[in-house]
N, C-alpha and C positions, 0 to 999 in steps of 0.2 A: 267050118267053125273057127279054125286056126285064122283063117285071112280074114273072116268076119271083125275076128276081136284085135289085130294088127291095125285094121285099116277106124278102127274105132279108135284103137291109141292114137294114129297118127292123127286123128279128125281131132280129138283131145289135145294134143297138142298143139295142132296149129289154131286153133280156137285161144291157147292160153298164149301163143304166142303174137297174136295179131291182136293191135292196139284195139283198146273197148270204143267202140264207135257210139254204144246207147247215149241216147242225149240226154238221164241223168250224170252221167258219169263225166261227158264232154262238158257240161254245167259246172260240176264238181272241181275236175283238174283248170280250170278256166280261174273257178274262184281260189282257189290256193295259190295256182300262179299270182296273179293280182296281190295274195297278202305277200306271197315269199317276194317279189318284184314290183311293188309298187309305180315305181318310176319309168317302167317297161312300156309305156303307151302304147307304141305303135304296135308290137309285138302282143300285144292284148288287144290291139281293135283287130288286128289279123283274127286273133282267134274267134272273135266275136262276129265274125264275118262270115268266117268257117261257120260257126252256129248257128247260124240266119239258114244260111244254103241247109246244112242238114235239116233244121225244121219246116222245110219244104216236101220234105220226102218222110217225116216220123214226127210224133210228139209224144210229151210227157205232162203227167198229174202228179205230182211231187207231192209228197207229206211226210210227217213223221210218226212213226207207228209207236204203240203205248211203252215198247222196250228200249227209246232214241235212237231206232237203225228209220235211214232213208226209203222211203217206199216211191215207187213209183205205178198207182194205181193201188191194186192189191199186192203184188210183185215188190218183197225186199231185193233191194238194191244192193249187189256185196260183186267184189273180185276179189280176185287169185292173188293181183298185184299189190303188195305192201303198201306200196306208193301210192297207187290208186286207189285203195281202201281207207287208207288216214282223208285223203280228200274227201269223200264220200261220206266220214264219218265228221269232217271240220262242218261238210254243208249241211250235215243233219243237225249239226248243234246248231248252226247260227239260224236254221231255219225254226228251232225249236226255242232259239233266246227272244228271234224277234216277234216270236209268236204269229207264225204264219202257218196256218192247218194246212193250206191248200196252195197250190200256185200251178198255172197251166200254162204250158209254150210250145206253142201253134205254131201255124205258118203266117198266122195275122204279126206275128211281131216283129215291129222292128229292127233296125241294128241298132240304134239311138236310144229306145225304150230297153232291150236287152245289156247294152254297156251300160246304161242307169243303174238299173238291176242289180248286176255284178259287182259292181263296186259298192253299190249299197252293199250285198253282203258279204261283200271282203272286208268290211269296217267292223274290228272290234265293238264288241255289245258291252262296251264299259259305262255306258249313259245310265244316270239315274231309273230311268223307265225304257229300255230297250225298246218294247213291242211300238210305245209311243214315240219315238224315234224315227221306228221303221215306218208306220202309219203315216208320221206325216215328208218324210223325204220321198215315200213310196208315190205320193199323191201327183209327183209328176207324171209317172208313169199309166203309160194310156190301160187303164182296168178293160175295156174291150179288147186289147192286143192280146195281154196278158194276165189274163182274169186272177184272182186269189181271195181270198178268205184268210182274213188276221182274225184276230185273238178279237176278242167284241170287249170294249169296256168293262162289262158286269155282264155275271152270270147270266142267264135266263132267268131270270125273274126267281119266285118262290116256289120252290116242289109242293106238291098238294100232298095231305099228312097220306092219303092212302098211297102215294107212288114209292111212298121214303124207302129204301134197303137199311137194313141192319147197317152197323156199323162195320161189321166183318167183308159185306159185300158191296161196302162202296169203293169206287174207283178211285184213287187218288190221283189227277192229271201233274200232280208236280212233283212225283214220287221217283218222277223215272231220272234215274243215274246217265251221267256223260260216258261217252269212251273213254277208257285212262289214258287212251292215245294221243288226245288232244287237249289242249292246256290253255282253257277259256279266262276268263279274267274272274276273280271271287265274286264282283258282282251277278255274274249271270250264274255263273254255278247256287248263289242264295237265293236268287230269284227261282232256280229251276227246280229248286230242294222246298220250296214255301208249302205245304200239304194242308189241300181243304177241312176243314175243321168237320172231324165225326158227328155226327147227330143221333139222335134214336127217336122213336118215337111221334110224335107230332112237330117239331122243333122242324122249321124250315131250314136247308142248307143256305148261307151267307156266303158270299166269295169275300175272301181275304184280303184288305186293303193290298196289303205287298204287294201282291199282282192283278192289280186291276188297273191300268193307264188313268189317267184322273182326264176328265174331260175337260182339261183346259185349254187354254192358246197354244201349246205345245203341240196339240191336238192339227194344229193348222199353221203347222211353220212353213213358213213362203207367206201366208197373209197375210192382213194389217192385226196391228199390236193394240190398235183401237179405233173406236166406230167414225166413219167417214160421215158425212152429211154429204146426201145426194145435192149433184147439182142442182140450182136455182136456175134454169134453162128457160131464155127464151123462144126457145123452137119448140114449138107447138108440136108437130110430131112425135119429137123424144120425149117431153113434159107424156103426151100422152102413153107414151110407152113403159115410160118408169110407174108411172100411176097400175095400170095394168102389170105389170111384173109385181110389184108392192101389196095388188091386191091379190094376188093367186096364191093360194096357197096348199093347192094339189100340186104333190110332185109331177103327176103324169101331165098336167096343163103347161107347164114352167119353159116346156120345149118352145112354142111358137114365140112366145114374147121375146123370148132369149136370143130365137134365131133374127128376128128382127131387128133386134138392136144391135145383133153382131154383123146384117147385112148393113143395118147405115153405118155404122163408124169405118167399116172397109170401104165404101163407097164414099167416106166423108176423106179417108187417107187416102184414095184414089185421085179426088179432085180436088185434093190443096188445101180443102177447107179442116184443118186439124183444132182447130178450137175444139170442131165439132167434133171429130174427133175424141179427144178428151175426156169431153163432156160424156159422152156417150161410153166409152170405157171406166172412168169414173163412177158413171150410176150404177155401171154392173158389176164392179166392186164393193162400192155402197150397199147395194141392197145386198150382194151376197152374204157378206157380213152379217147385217142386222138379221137375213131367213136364218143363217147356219148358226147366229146367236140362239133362237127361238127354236130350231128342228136343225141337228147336224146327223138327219140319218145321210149314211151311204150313197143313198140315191139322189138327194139333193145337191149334195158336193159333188155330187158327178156331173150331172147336169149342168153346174154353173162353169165347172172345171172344166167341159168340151166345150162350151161357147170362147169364156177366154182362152183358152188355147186354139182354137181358130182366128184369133187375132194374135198369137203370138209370133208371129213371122219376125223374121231378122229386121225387113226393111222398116217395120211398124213400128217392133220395139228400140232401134232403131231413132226414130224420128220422134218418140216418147223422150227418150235421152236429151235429142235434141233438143225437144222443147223443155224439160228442165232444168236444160243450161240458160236459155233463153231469158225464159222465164222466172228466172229466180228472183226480180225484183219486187214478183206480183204475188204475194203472199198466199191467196185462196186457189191461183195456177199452179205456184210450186208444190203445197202441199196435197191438189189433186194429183199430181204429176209423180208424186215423193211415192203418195200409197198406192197407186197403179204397179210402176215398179219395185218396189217391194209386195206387191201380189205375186209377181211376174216370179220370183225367188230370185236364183241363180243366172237364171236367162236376162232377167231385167239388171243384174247388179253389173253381166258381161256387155251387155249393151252399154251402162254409165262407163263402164270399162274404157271401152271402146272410144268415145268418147272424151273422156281424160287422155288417151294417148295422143287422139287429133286434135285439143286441143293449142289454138292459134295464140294465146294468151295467159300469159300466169292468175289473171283475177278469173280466165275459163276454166283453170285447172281447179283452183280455189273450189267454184262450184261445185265441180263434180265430183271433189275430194270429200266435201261437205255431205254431196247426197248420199256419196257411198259411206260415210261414217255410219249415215241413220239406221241402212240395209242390213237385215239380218244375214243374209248370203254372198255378202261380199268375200270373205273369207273363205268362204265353198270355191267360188267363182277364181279368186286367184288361186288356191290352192291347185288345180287343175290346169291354170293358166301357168304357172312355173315349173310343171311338168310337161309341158309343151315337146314336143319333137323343134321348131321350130328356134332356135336363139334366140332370135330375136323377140319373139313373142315372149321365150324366159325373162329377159333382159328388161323390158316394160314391163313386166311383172313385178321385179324387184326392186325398179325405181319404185313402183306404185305402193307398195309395201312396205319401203323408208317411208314415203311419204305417209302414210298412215300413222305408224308408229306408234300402234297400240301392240300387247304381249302376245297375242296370237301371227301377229305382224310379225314378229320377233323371232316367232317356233318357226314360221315358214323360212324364213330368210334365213335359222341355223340349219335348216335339211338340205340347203344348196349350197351349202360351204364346201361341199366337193364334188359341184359339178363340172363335168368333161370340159365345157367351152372357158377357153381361160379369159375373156371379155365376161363372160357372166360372174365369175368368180368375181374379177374386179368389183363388177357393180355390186354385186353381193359386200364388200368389204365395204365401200362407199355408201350403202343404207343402213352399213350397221355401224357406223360414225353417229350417227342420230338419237344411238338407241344407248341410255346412259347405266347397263346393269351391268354388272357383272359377267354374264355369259357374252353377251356383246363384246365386253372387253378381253374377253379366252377368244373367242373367237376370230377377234380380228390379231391376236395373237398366235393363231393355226394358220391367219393372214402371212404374216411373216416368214414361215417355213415354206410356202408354195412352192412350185418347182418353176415357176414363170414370175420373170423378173418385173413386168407390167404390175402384177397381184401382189407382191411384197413391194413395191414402192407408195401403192394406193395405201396399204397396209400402215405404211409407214405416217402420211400421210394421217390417215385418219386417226391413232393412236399419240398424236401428238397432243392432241386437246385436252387428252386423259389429267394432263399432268402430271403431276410424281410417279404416278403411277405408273405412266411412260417407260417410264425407266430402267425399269428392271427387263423391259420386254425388248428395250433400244439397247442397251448396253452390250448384248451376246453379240450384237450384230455387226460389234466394233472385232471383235476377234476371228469369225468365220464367214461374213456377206461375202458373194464371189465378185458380184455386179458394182462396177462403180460407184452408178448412179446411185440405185441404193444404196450403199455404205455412205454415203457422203451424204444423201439425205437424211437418214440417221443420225450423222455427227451434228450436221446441220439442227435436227430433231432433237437432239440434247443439250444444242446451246436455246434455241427456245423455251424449252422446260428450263434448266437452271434446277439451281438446288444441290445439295453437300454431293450426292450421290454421284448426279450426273456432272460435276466438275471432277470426281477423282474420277470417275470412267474419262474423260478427255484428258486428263493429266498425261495418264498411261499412255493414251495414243498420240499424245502430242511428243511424248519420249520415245516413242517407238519402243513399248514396253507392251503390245499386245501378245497377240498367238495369230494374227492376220498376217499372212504369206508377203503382204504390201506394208510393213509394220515400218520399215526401213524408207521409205518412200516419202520424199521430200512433200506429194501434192497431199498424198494421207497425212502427214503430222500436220503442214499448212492446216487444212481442213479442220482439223482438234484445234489449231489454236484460233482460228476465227472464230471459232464456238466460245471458247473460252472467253475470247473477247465482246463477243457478245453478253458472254453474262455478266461480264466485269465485276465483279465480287475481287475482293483483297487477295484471296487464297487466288484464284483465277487468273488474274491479272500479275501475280507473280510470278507464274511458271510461265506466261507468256515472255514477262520479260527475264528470267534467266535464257532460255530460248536467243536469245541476242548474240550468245557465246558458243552457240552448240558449231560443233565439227563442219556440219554440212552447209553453206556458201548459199543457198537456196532460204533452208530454214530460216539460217542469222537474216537476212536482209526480209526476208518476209515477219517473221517477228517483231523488226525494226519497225517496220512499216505501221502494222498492228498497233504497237506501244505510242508510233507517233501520234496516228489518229485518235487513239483513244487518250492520251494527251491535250489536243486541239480541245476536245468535249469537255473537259473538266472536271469531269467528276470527283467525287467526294472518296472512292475506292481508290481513284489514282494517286491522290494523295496518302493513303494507306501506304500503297504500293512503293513509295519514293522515300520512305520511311524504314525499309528490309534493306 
């Protein structure tokens, strides 16, 4: 009995000490990695990879049970490990904000549909309507890989006055409290707290506005923002295809037409002919629109959502870009071309992407800058794109980003003001030249302190346009810059701007009256008094010329020089000056 109950401690033990391999739990630590590490890509596709191979050999039914703990199946989901326990308890809320009852991961799943996934729910549920959120960014994701049940619009219908319970014995679904462990945002905690209204009686139960998703366009973000008109097609075939898809209106029939018209457009991108192409991707946008306007159940946006996603390939979407670079001067081309890729979402905004980087021409950039203004997912698509493992990939991100230069534009481009590649930095300070706020202007003032002298000279650089405001962020740099170049860029940077300020900062260093270890330095005063001379102002243009007298043999004759030319010019200051 003694070695029975030894050899149980030890089984006990090594059980608490060997990492939890269950695939909720690998799920779990996956997604908190993700929120504490966002920027970790490679190191989260690893793990996600890792996930793939384990659902080879086990799977899980994820839900959340009436108390907010994680269930997998029937089986609450809990460990030993503190660490392990908060994650398990962050994925039972976010699975509970986004209103997802059910979710299933097989061995049907991707790695591409499971990294979706994840990062889906490593995103704060701060959105107006969470569940609608999660619904429609979920909708990439292949529902046959990875099956689930969201939260349904509304209720089930009306309870029949014999089914009703008392009020003491109804259920409240939104009654159930968060972990204190985890620290959601107030919108999800009010959403989660909202409690079905009591009834007695004959009185049918009503769901609660607060949490019912509203069925609107949000409903279907990645699609069009409004109704296409199918092509006017002279091909007989497609004409007869669209007709026949148009008239079907059983979901279980919708299959064959669909697969047809997804077999010609591939065979139309096989053999060159892309008009057709188009055309043929076009109707099946168009009409999905107009069914899902009329009937948006489940199973019809699935149906239309596995045909165009069999056309979503790289090369395809791809060659869609192309044609609406092409094609931009043909108005009913571009705007078929505009709502294909903005169906496409994210995939279709990486493709314009893609695109804009090659292209050959600034009126091709133009284009494609244009399209991607219209794209609801463009901002998904770089966002991802400047977390890149690659540089370079970051780097075109960030031009693309200035180039934008709207405010979300703006929040991307402050989250890589300390990234590792000191080229990316750079560009980073050079897109945020473009951008005329305030944080812009802090920022490319963190530009300035960098530890690479490349990144505070761009810095320098792009904070001169500021104007006055310049000034204050130029002037430190006359007392402590290590690097030449920049310090004299700067000096340089101050006689540009001009103004009371930035002439007594040059005063001091044309005296050699800084705290810069080079204050003494015949090329650093020189430097001050060119500035000076440039701004030629009375006050300005006097201290250059007392400077004619000073001790050091360098200064005097460089002074001299200064006062002559600016002499030759004429000005109206110089006669001030001949006047002291």
């Amino acid at each position: 009995m003694l070695r029975g109950t030894r050899e149980a401690h030890q089984q006990t033990v090594s059980e608490t000490a060997a990492p939890d391999t269950r695939i909720p739990a690998r799920l779990a630590r996956l997604v908190a990695r993700i929120v504490a590490e966002p920027a970790a890509l490679a190191e989260h596709r690893g793990d996600v990879r890792t996930l793939t191979k384990a659902l080879k050999k086990a799977q899980a039914e994820l839900g959340v049970s009436d108390d907010g703990q994680l269930r997998d199946g029937q089986d609450v989901v809990r460990s030993e490990d503190e660490s392990l326990q908060t994650a398990i308890t962050l994925l039972a809320s976010r699975l509970q904000a986004f209103g997802v009852e059910r979710l299933v991961l097989s061995d049907k799943a991707t790695e591409a549909d499971l990294f979706d996934l994840v990062k889906l729910l490593a995103t704060v549920p701060d959105q107006a309507d969470p569940p609608a959120f999660f619904a429609a960014r979920a909708a990439a994701v292949d529902a046959r890989a990875i099956p689930r049940t969201l939260r349904k619009p509304a209720l089930a219908g009306i309870v029949e006055a014999a089914s009703v319970k008392e009020p003491g014995s109804v259920k409240e679904p939104g009654s159930v409290k968060e972990p204190a462990s985890v620290k959601e945002p107030a919108s999800v905690r009010e959403a989660a707290s909202v409690k079905a209204p009591q009834t007695s009686g004959s009185q049918p139960i009503v769901a609660p506005a607060a949490v019912v998703p509203a069925a609107s366009s949000d409903m279907r973000s990645g699609r069009l923002v409004e109704a296409l008109a199918v092509p006017d097609t002279t091909d007989a075939e497609l004409r007869e295809l669209f007709t026949a898809l148009q008239a079907t209106a059983d979901v279980e029939l919708l299959r064959d037409p669909l697969d047809r018209i997804t077999l010609l457009a591939d065979m139309a991108f096989r053999t060159g002919r892309f008009d057709r192409m188009v055309e043929a991707i076009a109707g099946l946008v168009a009409i999905e629109y107009a069914q899902l306007e009329a009937d948006a159940s489940d199973e019809r946006r699935r149906e239309f959502a596995r045909a165009l996603r069999r056309l979503a390939t790289p090369v395809i979407l791809r060659q869609l870009a192309t044609q609406r670079r092409s094609q931009a001067s043909h108005p009913t081309a571009a705007r078929q071309l505009q709502a294909i890729l903005q169906r496409y979402g994210t995939d279709g905004a990486e493709a314009v992407i893609d695109e804009w980087v090659n292209a050959a021409t600034p009126e091709a950039r133009a284009v494609c800058l244009d399209a991607l203004r219209q794209m609801s997912r463009t901002h998904d698509a770089l966002f991802d794109m400047v977390r890149h493992t690659d540089d370079l990939r970051v780097r075109q991100g960030v031009e693309l980003l200035g180039a934008l230069g709207d405010a979300r534009a703006e929040q991307l481009l402050l989250e890589q003001l300390r990234h590792p590649d000191t080229r990316t930095r750079r560009e980073v300070i050079a897109a945020l030249e473009r951008f005329p706020s305030v944080a812009a202007l802090e920022a490319i003032g963190v530009g300035l302190t960098d530890d690479e002298a490349i990144v505070r000279l761009r810095a320098v650089a792009a904070v001169v346009p500021r104007g006055q405001a310049a000034v204050k962020l130029l002037a430190p740099l006359l007392d402590a810059e290590a690097d030449r170049e920049v310090l004299y860029a700067a000096i340089a940077g101050l006689g540009s701007v001009g103004g009371t300020d930035a002439v007594q900062a040059l005063i001091k260093a044309a005296n050699g009256e800084t705290q810069h270890p080079r204050r003494r330095g015949a090329s650093y005063r020189l430097q001050a008094c060119a500035a000076l001379a440039q701004i030629r102002t009375p006050q300005a243009m006097a201290a250059v010329q007392l400077l004619r007298d000073d001790r050091d043999r360098e200064v005097r004759e460089g002074a001299m020089r200064l006062v002559a030319q600016a002499a030759r010019r004429g000005t109206t200051a110089m006669r001030v000056v001949a006047d002291v």
